[in-house]
C-alpha positions in Angstrom: 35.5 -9.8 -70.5 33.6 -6.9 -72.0 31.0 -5.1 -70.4 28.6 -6.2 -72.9 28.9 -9.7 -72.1 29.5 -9.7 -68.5 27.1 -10.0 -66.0 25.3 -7.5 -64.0 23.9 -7.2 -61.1 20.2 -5.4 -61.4 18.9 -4.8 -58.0 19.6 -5.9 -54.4 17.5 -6.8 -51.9 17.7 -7.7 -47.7 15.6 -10.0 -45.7 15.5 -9.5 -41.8 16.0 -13.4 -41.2 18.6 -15.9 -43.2 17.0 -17.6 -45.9 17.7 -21.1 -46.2 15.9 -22.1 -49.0 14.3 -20.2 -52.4 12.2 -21.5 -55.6 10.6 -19.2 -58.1 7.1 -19.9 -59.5 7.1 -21.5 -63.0 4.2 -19.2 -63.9 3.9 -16.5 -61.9 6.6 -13.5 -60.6 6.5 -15.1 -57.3 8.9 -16.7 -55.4 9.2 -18.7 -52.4 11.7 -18.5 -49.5 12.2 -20.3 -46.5 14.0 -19.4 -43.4 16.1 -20.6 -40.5 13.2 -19.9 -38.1 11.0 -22.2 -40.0 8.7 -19.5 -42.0 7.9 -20.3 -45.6 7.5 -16.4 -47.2 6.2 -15.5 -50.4 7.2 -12.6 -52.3 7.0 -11.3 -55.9 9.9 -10.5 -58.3 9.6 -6.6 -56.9 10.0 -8.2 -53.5 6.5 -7.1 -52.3 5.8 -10.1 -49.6 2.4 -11.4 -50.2 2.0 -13.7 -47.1 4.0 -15.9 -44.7 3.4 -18.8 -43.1 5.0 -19.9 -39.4 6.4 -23.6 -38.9 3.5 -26.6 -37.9 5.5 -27.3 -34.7 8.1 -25.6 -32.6 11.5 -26.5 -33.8 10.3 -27.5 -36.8 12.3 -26.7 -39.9 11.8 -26.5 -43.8 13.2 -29.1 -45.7 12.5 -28.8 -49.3 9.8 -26.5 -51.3 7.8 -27.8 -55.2 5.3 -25.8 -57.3 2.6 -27.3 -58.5 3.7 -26.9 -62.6 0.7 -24.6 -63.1 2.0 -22.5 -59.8 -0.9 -22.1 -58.2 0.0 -24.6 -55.1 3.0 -24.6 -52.9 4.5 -28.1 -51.7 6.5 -27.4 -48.0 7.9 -30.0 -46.8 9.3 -30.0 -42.6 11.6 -31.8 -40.8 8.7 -33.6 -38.6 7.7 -35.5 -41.8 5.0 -33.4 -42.5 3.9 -31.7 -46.2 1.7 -29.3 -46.6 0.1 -27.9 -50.1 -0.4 -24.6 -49.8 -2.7 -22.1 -51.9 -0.8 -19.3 -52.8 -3.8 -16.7 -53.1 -5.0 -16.9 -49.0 -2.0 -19.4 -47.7 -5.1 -22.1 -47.1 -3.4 -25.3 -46.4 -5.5 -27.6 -49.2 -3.7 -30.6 -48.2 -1.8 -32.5 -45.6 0.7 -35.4 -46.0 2.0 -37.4 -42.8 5.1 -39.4 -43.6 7.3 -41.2 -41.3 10.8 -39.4 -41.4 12.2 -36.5 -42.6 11.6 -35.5 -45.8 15.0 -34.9 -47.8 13.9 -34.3 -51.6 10.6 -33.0 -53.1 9.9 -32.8 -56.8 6.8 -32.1 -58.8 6.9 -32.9 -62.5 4.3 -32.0 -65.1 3.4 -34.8 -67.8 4.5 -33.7 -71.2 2.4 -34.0 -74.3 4.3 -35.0 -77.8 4.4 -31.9 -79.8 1.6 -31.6 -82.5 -1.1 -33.3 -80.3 -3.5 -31.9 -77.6 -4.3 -33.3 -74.7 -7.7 -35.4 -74.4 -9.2 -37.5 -71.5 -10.4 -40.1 -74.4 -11.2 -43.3 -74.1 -12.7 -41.7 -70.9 -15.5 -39.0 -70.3 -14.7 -36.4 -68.0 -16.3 -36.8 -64.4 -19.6 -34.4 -64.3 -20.7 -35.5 -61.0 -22.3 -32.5 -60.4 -25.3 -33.9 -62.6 -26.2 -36.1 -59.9 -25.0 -34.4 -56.6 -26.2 -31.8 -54.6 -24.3 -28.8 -54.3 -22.0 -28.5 -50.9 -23.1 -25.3 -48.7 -20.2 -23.8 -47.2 -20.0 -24.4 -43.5 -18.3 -21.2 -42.5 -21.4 -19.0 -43.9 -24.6 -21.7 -42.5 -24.7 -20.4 -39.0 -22.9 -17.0 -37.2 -22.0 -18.9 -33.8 -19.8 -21.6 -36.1 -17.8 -19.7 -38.3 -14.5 -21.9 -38.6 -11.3 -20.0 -39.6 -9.4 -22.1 -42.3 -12.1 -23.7 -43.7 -12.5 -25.1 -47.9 -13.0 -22.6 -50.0 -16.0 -20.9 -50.0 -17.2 -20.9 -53.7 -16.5 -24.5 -54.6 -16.3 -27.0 -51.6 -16.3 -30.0 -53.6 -13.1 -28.4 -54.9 -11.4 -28.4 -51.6 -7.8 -29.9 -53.1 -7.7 -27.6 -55.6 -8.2 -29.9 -58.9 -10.9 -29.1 -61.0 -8.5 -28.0 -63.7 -6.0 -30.5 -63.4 -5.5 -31.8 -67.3 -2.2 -33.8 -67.9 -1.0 -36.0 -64.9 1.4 -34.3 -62.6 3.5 -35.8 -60.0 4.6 -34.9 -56.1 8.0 -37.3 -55.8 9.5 -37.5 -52.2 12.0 -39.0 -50.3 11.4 -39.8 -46.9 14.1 -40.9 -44.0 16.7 -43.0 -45.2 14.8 -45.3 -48.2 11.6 -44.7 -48.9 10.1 -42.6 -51.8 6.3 -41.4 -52.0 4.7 -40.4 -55.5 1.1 -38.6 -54.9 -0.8 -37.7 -58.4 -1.7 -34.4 -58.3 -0.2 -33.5 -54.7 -3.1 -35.6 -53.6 -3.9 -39.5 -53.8 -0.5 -41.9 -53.2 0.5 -43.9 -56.4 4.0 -45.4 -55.5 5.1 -46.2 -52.2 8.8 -48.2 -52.7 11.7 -48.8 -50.3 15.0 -48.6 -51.7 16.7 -50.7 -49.5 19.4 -52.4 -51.0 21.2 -52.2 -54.0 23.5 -55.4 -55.0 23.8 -56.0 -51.3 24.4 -52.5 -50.1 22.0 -50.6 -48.0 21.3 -47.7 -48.7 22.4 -44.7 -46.4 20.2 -41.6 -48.0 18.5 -40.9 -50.9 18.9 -37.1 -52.0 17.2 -36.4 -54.9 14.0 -38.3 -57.4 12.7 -37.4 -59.7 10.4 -38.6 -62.7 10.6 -38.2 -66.8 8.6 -36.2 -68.3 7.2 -38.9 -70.4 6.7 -41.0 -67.0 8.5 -43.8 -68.4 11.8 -43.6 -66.0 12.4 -43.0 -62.3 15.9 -41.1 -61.4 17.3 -41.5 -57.9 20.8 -40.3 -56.3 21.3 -42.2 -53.0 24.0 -42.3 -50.8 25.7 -45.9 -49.8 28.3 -46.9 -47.7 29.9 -50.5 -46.4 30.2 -50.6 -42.3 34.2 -51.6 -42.7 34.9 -48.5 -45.2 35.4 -44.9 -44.2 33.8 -43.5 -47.2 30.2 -43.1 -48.6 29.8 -43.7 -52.5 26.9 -41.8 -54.4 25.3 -43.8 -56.6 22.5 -42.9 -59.7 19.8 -45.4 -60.2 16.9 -45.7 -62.3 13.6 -47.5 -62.1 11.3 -48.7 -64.8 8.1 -46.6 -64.8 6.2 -48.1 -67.5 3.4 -49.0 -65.8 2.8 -45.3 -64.4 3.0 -44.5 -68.2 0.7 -47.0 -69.8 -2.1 -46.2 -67.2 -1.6 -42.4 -67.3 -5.9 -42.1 -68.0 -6.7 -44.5 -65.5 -4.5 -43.3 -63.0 -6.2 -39.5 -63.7 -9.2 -40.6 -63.4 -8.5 -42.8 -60.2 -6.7 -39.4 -58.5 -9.3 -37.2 -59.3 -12.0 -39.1 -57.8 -10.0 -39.7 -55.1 -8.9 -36.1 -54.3 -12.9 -35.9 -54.3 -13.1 -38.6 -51.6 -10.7 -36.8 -50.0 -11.8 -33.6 -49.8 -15.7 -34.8 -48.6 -14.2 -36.3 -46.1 -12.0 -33.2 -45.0 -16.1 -31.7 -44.9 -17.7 -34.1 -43.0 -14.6 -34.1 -40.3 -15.5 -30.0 -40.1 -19.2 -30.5 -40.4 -18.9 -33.4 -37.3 -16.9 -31.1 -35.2 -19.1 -28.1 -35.5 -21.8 -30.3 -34.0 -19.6 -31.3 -31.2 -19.0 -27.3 -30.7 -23.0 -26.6 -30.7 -23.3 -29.4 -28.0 -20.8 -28.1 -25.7 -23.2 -24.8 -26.3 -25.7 -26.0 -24.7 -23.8 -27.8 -21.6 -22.1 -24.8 -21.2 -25.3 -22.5 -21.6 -27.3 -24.7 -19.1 -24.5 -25.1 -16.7 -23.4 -22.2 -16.1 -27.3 -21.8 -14.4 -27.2 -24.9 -12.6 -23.7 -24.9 -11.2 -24.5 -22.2 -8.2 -27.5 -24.8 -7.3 -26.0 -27.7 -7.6 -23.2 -26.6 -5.4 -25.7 -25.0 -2.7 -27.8 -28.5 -3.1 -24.4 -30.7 -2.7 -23.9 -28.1 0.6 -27.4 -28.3 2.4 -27.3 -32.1 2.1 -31.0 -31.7 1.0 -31.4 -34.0 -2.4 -30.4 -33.4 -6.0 -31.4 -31.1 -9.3 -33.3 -33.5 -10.6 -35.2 -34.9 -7.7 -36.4 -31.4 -6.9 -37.3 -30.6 -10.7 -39.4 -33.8 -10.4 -40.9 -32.9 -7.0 -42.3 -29.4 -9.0 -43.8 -31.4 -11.6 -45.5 -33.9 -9.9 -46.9 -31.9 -6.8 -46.4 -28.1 -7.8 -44.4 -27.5 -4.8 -40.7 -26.3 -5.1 -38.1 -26.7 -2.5 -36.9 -23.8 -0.8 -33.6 -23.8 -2.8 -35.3 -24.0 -5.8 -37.5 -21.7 -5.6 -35.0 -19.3 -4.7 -32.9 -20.2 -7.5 -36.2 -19.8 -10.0 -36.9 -16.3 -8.7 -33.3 -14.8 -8.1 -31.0 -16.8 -10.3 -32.6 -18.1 -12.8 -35.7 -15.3 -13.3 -38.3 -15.1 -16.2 -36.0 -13.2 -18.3 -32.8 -15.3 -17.8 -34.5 -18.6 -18.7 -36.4 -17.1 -21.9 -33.0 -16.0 -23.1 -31.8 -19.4 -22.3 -34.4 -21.4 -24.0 -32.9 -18.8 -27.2 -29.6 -19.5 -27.0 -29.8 -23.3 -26.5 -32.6 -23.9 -29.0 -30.6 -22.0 -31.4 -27.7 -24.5 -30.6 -30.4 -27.4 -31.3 -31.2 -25.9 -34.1 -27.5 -25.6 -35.9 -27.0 -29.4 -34.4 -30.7 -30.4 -36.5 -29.5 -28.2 -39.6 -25.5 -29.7 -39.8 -26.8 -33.1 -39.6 -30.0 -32.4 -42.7 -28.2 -30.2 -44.7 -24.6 -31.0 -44.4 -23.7 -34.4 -42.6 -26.3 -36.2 -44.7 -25.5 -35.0 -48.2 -22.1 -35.2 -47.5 -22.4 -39.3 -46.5 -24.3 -39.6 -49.2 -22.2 -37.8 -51.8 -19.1 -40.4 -50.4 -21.1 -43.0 -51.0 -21.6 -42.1 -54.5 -17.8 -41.9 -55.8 -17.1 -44.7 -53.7 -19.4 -47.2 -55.9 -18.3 -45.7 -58.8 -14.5 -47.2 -57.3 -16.2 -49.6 -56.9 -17.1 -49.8 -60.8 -13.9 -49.0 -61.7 -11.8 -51.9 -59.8 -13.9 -54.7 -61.7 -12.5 -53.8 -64.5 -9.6 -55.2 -64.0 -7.6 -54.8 -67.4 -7.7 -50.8 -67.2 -7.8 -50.2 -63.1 -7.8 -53.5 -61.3 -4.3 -54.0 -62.6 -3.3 -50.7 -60.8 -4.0 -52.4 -57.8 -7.9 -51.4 -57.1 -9.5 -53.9 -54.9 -13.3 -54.4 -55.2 -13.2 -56.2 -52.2 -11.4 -53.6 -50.0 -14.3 -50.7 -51.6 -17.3 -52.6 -51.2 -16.5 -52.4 -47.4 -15.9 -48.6 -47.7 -18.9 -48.5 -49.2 -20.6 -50.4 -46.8 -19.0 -48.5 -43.8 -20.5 -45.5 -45.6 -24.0 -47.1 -46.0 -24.2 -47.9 -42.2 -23.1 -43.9 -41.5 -25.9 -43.1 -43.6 -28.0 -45.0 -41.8 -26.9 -43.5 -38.6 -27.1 -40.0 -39.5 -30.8 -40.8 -39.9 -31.2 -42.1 -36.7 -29.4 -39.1 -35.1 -31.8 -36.7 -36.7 -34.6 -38.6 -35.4 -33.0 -38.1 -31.5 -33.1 -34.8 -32.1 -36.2 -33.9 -33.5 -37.4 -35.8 -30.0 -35.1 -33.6 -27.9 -36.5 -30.6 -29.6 -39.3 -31.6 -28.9 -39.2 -32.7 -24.7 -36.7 -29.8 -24.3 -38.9 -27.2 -25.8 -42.0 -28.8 -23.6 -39.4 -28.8 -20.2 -39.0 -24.7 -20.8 -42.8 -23.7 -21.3 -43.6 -26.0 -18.5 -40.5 -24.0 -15.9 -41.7 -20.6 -17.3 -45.0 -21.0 -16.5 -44.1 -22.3 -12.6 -41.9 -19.2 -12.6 -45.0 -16.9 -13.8 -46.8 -18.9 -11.0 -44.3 -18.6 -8.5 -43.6 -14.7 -9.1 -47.8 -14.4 -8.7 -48.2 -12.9 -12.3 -50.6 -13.9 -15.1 -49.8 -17.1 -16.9 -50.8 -16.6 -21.0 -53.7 -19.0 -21.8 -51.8 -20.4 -24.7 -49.0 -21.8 -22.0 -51.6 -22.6 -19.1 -52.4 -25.8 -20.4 -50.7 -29.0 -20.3 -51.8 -32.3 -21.9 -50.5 -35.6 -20.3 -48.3 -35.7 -23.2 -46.5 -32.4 -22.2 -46.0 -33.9 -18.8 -44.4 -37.1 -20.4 -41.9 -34.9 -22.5 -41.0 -32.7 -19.6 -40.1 -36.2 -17.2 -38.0 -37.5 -20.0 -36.6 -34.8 -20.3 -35.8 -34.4 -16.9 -34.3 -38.4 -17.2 -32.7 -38.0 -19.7 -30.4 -34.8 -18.6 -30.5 -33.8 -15.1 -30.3 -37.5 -13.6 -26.5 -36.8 -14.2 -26.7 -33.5 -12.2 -25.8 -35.0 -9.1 -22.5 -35.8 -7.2 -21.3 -38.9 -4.6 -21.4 -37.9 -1.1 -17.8 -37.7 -0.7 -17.6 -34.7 -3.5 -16.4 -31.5 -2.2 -18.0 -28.7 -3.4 -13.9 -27.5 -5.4 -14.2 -31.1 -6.9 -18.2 -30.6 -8.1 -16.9 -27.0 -9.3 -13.9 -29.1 -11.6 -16.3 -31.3 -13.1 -17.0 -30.5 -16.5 -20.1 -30.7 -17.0 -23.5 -31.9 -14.9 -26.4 -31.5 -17.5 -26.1 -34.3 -20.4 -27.6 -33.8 -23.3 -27.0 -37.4 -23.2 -29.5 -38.8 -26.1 -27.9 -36.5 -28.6 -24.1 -35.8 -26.7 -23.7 -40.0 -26.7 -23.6 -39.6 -30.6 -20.6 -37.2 -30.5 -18.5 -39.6 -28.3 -15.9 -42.3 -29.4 -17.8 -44.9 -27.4 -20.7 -46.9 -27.7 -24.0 -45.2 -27.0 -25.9 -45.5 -23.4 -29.1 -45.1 -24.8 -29.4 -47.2 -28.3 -32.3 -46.8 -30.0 -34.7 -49.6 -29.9 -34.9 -51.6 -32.9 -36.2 -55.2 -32.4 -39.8 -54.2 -32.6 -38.7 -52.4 -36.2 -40.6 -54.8 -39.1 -37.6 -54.3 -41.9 -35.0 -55.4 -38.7 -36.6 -58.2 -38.1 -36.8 -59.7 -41.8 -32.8 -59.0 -42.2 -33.0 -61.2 -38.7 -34.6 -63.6 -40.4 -33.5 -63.6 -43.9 -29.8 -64.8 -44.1 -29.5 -64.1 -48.1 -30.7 -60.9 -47.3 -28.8 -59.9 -44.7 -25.5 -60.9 -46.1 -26.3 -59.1 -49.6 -23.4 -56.6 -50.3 -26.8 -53.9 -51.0 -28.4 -53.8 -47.6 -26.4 -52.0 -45.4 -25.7 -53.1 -41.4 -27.5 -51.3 -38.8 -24.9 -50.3 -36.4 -26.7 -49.7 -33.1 -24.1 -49.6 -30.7 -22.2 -47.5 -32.5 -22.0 -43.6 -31.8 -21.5 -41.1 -34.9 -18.1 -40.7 -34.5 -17.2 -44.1 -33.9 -18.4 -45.1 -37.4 -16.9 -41.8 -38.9 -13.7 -43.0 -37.7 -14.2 -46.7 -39.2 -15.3 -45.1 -42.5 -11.5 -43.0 -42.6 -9.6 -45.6 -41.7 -11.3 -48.4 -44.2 -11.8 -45.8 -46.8 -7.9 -45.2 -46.6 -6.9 -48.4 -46.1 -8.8 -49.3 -49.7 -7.6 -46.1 -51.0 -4.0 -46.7 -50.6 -4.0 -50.4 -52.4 -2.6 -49.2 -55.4 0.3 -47.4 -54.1 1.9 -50.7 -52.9 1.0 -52.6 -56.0 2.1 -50.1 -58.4 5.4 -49.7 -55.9 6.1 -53.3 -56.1 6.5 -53.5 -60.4 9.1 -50.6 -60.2 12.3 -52.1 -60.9 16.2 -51.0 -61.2 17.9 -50.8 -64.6 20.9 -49.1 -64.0 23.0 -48.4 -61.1 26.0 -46.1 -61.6 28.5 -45.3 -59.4 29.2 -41.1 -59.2 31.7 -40.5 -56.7 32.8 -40.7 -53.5 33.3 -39.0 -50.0 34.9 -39.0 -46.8 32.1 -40.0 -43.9 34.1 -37.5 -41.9 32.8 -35.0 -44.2 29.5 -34.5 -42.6 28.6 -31.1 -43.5 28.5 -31.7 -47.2 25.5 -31.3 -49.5 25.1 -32.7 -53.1 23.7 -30.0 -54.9 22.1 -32.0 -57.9 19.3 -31.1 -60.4 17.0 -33.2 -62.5 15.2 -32.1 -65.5 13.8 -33.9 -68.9 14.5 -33.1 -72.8 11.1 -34.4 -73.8 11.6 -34.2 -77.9 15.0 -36.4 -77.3 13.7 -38.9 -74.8 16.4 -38.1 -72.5 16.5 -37.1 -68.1 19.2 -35.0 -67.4 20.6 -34.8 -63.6 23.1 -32.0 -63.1 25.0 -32.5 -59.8 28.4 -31.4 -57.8 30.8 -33.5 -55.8 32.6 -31.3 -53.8 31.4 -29.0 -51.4 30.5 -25.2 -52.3 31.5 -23.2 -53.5 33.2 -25.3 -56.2 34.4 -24.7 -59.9 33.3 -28.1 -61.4 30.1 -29.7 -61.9 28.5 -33.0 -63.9 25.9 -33.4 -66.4 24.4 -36.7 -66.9 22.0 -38.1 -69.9 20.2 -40.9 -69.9 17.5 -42.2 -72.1 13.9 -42.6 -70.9 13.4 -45.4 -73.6 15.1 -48.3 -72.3 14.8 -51.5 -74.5 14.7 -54.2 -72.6 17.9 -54.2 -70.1 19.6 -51.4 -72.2 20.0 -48.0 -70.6 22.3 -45.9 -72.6 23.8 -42.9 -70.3 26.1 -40.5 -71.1 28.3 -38.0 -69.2 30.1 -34.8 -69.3 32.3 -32.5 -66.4 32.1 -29.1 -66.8 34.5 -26.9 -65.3 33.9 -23.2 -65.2 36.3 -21.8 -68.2 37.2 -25.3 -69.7 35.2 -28.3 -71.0 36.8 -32.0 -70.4 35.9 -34.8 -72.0 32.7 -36.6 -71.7 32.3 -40.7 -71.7 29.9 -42.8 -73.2 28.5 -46.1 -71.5 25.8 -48.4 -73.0 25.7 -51.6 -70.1 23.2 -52.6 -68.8 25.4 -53.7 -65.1 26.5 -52.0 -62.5 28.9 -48.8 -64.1 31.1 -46.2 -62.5 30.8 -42.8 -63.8 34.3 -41.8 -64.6 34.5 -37.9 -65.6 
């Protein structure tokens, strides 16, 4: 061969850690490797490494890799059954998919557009929610102490997954464990869930590569079979009947989109919930890291609790030795103005997550849901994908009663604000009194009111500052925490609250009570009393998913198998061998091609297949062709629409 027609190498380059896996970008000069430790590295085309990410889990391997067609996300999948979609400007995973098994193909497909036309979201308007919304304030920049590494993106939080630019349908395929396969619009929202099970009586063993057409018309799997009395495994092609993913291409856009948005509000409100929890745990640790040392000397004297000498100063303006003590050396002036800071701050963040975050967010879910809820009654364009109005109107109503309860949290705290801030003028001024200097006439004066807030406040929090009589002082010291901020802290535990709020004497409760028509009207949202915040946060996930995922199933259930063709077979022995196979779509013919080998690497022989993604009625027409490197053999024709055997 000449010189000017052979190949030659350009460059070479060496990576400190064997690379199992690599994909290039199909728009970018980036490509993605994965190694045997687990990392997923990206570098570009001069080999400059732009990040890398370590493994989920230890022991946890990469399994397969997708671009997003437009390149700007990264599909990994691991060995634990886990996906992630990864942003390839800051490595921010945008998206996490939990499947049960290991993940042994992954392939994202772009929907093509017949040449000559443009692509249009008509019938449909584009979804401007925005109009109607509040903006989203990022979380990581509302307050210095709660700064949350990995958090949505800054700029756009309602664009958390990445979508706002997503035009033509595009489709995550993967295979998981031994049967099933997953298709997720977008990366995102689940459309098919199918198990492949049997074919003609055969289980199947593995499936190793699927992928969609182009045109979304045609579904192209390569399992592996085998019968329990044989010693070899036959591969087999198969193809399902996509037409319904095709017809409903618009509807099924519009359903991913707005469910990516679901999605990725209720990504915020997990983040916005769990900063709350961390500004809590502020203020128990802020207050006990002052009361533990007289606690511990209390629990040692024998001589009472925390709370019942607190009480004993408010009622008779006479500390106990210990107390005072603890006022004037522990405790001091300085130390408990900086504590009243620090926890009032923590107040504070709690009273601003819930107004200008946990709120807007609820109510911002609410929103897309009942437009879902729009959607699935109309059943010729989306209630035929599966979209229950029955399974949304209860995720809206889970999200109506979480409305309702972040209302009633922000009224608990406004009245802890307000007894806690009363309990620390009151102790500074008995330490001002105690220490003989001046008390500022501003603070010197306490209405009966003041006195009520500061003996709630007391009940409410410090009656838990107290141990049993057989407590040692190493088991008080484990505990982890004496002061409750139990009127706020019982909302921020998965269990029902201690303290409900009292409701019966409320006039609105009492005409639901009374008013059956009412209170069974699919607009009035339950009052959930018993219920703590995150007990109803974790209803809302759950039915919200459960709705969510309807149309996976139904849309699964009307695939169906047109061909099975029989490729070749192999010795079970042969356990180290890997197909290598490719699929990829001729859009102006209509035709899927899948490219495979069937002997192990390296080898000198490979197969092309062609298969129409136009089948009329229970026609398939596939044709086939063995290439081997120097020679061409001859290729075979087969138009049946029963089981073949691919002869090359």
């Amino acid at each position: 061969m000449s010189e000017s027609t052979a190949f030659r190498q350009m460059d070479e380059k060496h990576v400190s850690v064997d690379v199992h896996l690599m994909l290039w970008s199909p728009k970018f000069d980036l490509v993605a490797l994965s190694n045997v430790q687990g990392e997923v590295v990206l570098h570009r085309l001069s080999w400059q490494k732009v990040w890398s990410v370590a493994p989920p889990g230890d022991d946890v391997k990469v399994t397969c890799l997708a671009w997003r067609p437009d390149g700007k996300v990264l599909a990994v999948s691991y060995t634990c059954g886990k996906i992630n979609l990864y942003d390839i400007e800051n490595t921010e995973v945008l998206h996490t998919i939990e499947l049960q098994g290991e993940i042994t193909s992954l392939t994202w497909i772009n929907q093509a557009i017949p040449e000559g036309n443009t692509w249009s979201p008509e019938p449909y308007l584009e979804d401007d929610f925005s109009q109607f919304l509040p903006k989203l304030l990022p979380l990581s920049k509302s307050y210095s102490p709660l700064n949350t590494k990995g958090t949505a993106s800054e700029e756009n939080v309602e664009d958390s997954k990445k979508l706002k630019d997503q035009k033509e349908l595009n489709l995550l395929i993967a295979s998981c464990g031994k049967q099933d396969i997953h298709m997720f619009a977008y990366g995102v929202y689940p459309i098919v869930v199918m198990a492949v099970d049997q074919i003609n009586g055969v289980t199947i063993d593995k499936i190793h590569t699927a992928a969609v057409s182009q045109d979304l018309r045609s579904l192209v799997i390569i399992a592996e079979v085998s019968h329990e009395s044989d010693d070899k495994s036959m591969f087999k092609i198969l193809t399902y009947n996509t037409s319904l993913v095709a017809s409903r291409d618009k509807e099924l856009r519009m359903l991913a989109l707005k469910c990516g948005q679901v999605a990725s509000l209720i990504a915020y409100l997990q983040l916005t919930v769990q900063q709350m929890s961390e500004s809590w745990e502020d203020i128990l640790m802020e207050m006990d890291s002052k009361l533990l040392k007289f606690a511990q000397e209390k629990k040692a004297t024998g001589s009472g609790t925390v709370s019942n000498d607190f009480l004993e100063l408010l009622l008779f303006g006479i500390p106990s030795l210990e107390l005072k003590s603890f006022l004037l050396h522990e405790l001091t002036d300085k130390g408990l103005k900086k504590l009243g800071i620090s926890i009032e701050t923590s107040y504070t963040n709690i009273q601003k997550l819930v107004i200008n975050h946990l709120q807007v967010v609820s109510q911002s879910l609410l929103y897309h849901l009942s437009e879902l809820r729009g959607m699935s009654q109309w059943y010729d364009r989306f209630g035929v994908l599966g979209m229950s109005t029955k399974h949304i109107q209860e995720a809206v109503t889970a999200v109506g009663s979480f409305v309702l309860k972040t209302s009633e949290l922000q009224q608990v705290i406004d009245d802890s604000i307000k007894n806690f801030k009363a309990f620390f003028c009151w102790l500074y001024v008995a330490i001002l009194q105690l220490s003989d200097e001046k008390v500022p006439a501003e603070l010197s004066k306490m209405t009966q009111h003041d006195i009520n807030f500061v003996a709630q406040f007391l009940t409410d929090n410090f009656d838990h500052f107290s141990v049993d009589e057989e407590d040692s002082i190493s088991e008080l010291t484990e505990k982890r925490s004496g002061f409750k901020l139990e009127k706020v802290g019982q909302y921020l535990k998965k269990e029902d609250l201690h303290y409900p709020p009292h409701i019966s004497a409320n006039p609105w409760i009492q005409v639901m009570r009374s008013s059956l028509h009412i209170r069974d009207s699919d607009i009035v949202y339950p009052v959930k009393s018993s219920s703590s915040l995150v007990q109803l946060q974790e209803s809302v996930e759950e039915i919200i998913k459960s709705a969510l995922t309807q149309p996976s199933i139904v849309i699964g259930q009307s695939l169906s198998c047109i061909s099975s063709i029989d490729l070749f077979t192999k010795d079970k022995s042969q356990e180290n061998f890997k197909m290598k196979s490719c699929q990829f779509t001729c859009n102006e013919k209509k035709v899927v091609y899948t490219v495979f080998t069937s002997s192990p690497a390296p080898c000198d022989k490979f197969y092309i297949l062609r298969q129409s993604t136009c089948s009329k009625g229970a026609s398939l027409q596939t044709e086939g062709v063995a290439v081997r490197i120097g020679q061409l053999t001859h290729d075979t024709n087969h138009n049946d629409s029963s089981d073949q055997t691919f002869q090359p």
